[in-house]
LUMVEX-611583 format. One line per field, with one value per residue (C-alpha): residue in one letter; z, y, x. Coordinates in steps of 0.001 Angstrom, whole numbers. Example, Ala and Ser with C-alpha at 12.3 -4.5 7.8 and 13.67 -1.06 7.14 Angstrom:
BEGIN
type = A/S
c3 = 7800/7140
c2 = -4500/-1060
c1 = 12300/13670
***
This chain:
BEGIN
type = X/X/X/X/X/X/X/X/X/X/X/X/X/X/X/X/X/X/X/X/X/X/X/X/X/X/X/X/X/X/X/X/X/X/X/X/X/X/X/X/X/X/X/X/X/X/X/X/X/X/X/X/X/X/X/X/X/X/X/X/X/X/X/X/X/X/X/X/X/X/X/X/X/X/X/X/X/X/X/X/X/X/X/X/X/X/X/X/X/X/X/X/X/X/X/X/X/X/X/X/X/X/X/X/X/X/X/X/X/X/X/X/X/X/X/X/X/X/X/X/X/X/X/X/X/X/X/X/X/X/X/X/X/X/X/X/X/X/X/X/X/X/X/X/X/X/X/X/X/X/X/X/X/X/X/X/X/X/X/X/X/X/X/X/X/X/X/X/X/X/X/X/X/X/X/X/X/X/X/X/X/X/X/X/X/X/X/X/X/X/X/X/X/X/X/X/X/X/X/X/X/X/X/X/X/X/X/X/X/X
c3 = 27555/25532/25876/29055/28020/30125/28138/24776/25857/27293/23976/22328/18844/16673/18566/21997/20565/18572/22246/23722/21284/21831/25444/25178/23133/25769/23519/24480/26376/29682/29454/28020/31094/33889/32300/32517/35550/37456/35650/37296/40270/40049/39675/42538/44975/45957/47510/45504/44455/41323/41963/40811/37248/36156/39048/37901/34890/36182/38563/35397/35138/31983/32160/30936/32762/31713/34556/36607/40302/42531/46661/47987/51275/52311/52387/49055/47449/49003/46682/43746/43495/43983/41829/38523/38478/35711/34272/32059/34993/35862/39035/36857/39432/42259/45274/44202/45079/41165/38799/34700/32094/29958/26814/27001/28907/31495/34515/37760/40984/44355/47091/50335/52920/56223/54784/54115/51104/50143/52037/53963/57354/59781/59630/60585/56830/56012/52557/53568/53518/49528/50801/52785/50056/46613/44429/41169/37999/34795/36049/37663/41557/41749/44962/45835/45421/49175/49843/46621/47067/50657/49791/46960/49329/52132/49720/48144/51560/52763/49988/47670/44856/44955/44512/41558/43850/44879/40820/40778/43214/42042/38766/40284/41973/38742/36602/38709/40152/43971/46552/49593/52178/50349/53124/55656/54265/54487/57201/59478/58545/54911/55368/55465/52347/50524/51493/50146/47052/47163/47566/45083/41958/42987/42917/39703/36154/34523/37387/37136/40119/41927
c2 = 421/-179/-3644/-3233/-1856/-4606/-7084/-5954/-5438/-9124/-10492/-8999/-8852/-5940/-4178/-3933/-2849/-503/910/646/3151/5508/5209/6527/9117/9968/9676/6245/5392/5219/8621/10224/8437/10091/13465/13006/11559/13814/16865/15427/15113/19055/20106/18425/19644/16422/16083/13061/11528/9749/6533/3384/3388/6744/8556/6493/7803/11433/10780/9809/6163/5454/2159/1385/342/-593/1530/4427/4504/7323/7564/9244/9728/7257/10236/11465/7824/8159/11769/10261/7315/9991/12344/10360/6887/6760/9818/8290/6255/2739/425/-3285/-4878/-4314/-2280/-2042/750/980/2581/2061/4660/3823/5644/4490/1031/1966/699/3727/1892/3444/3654/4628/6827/4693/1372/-626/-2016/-5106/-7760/-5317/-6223/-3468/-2224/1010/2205/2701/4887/8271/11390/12930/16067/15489/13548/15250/16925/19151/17561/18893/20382/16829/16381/12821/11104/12555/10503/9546/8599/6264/4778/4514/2467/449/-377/-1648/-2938/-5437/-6492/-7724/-9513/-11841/-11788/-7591/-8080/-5894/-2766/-3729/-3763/-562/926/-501/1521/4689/4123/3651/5891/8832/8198/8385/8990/6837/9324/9316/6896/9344/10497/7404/5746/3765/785/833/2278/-895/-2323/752/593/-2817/-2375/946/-1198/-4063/-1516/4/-3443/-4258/-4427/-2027/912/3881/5536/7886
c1 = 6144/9294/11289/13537/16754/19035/16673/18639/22068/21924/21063/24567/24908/25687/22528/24703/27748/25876/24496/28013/29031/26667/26691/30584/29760/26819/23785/22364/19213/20678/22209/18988/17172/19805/19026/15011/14801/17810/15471/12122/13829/14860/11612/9843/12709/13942/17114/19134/22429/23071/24807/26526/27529/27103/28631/31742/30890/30939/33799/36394/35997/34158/32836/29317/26115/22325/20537/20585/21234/19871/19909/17330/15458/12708/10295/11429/11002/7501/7230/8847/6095/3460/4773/6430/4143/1852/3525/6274/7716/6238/7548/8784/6404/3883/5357/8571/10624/12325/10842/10916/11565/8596/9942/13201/12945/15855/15064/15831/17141/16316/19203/17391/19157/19887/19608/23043/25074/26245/24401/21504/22668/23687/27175/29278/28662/24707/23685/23640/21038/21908/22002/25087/26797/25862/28289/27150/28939/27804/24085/23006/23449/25740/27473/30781/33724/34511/31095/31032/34262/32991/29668/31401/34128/31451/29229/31978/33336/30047/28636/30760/28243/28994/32943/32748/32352/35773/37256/35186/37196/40511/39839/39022/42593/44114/42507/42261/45744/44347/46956/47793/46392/42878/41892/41863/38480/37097/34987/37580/35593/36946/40202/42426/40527/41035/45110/44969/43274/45730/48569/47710/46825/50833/52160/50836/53306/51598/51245/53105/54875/52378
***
């Protein structure tokens, strides 16, 4: 198996920024991993959501990230292991749920359906079945944009080491020029965190009138 992929970005250099510039022009490692794995997925049927950094990607905010992020089912993650392990995909250590890209080194992070973000602990916002949340974006199945503001937004407020979920969603407001009444298709538990991020990315120097 290849060097882990995070493993080289971290040492910089002219190596990372050489990877930075192909993951903006969408021929880097992590981008060729999303398209393998979201393909594997395809073809064993199971019902998932690409995640995290690259559904920012897909949503409009271009922002890189050294893995891939998929929600699935706790059944499904059951098929995946069974399925993909062994077979191009390896877990980075004994029983975890991640797997490893073994010809890329891009490490695939599971997001099971019912469990929480942020800190773990119960709250009114838990990860939800992909098949209620997934939106087709250019051929590959990735979480709508409610439910990831949604999770960022819960994810952020529970957990201070998690705080860039919160910037994440301040530059989805920004960049995709959300309106005031997107909080209405939000969970109730988010909603007045959303209207202040809302309000703070307005009040800044820089925003424009929306």
């Amino acid at each position: 198996m290849v060097e882990p992929f995070e493993e080289r970005m971290q040492r910089g250099g002219d190596a990372a920024i050489a990877q930075v510039e192909r993951f903006f022009m969408r021929d880097d490692p992590v981008h060729r991993a999303l398209h393998k794995i979201a393909s594997r997925l395809e073809d064993l049927n199971i019902p998932h959501a690409v995640c995290g950094g690259m559904a920012l990607v897909a949503h409009g905010y271009d922002r890189t990230t050294a893995d891939v992020d998929i929600l699935v089912t706790q059944e499904s993650l059951t098929q995946v292991h069974q399925n993909l392990v062994g077979l191009g995909y390896l877990p980075p250590f004994e029983k975890s749920k991640n797997l490893r890209d073994t010809e890329l080194g891009v490490r695939i992070e599971f997001l099971v359906a019912g469990q929480f973000p942020g800190d773990g602990k119960p709250k009114p916002v838990a990860f939800p079945d992909p098949s209620t949340c997934a939106v087709r974006l250019g051929g590959i199945s990735y979480l709508s944009l409610p439910a990831l503001i949604e999770l960022k937004l819960a994810s952020g407020m529970s957990n201070l080491n998690r705080l860039k979920d919160l910037a994440d969603v301040v530059e989805l407001i920004r960049v995709l020029k959300l309106k005031r009444n997107f909080t209405l298709g939000l969970h109730p538990y988010v909603r007045p965190k959303f209207s202040e991020l809302w309000g703070a990315v307005q009040a800044a120097p820089d925003s424009e009138e929306r």
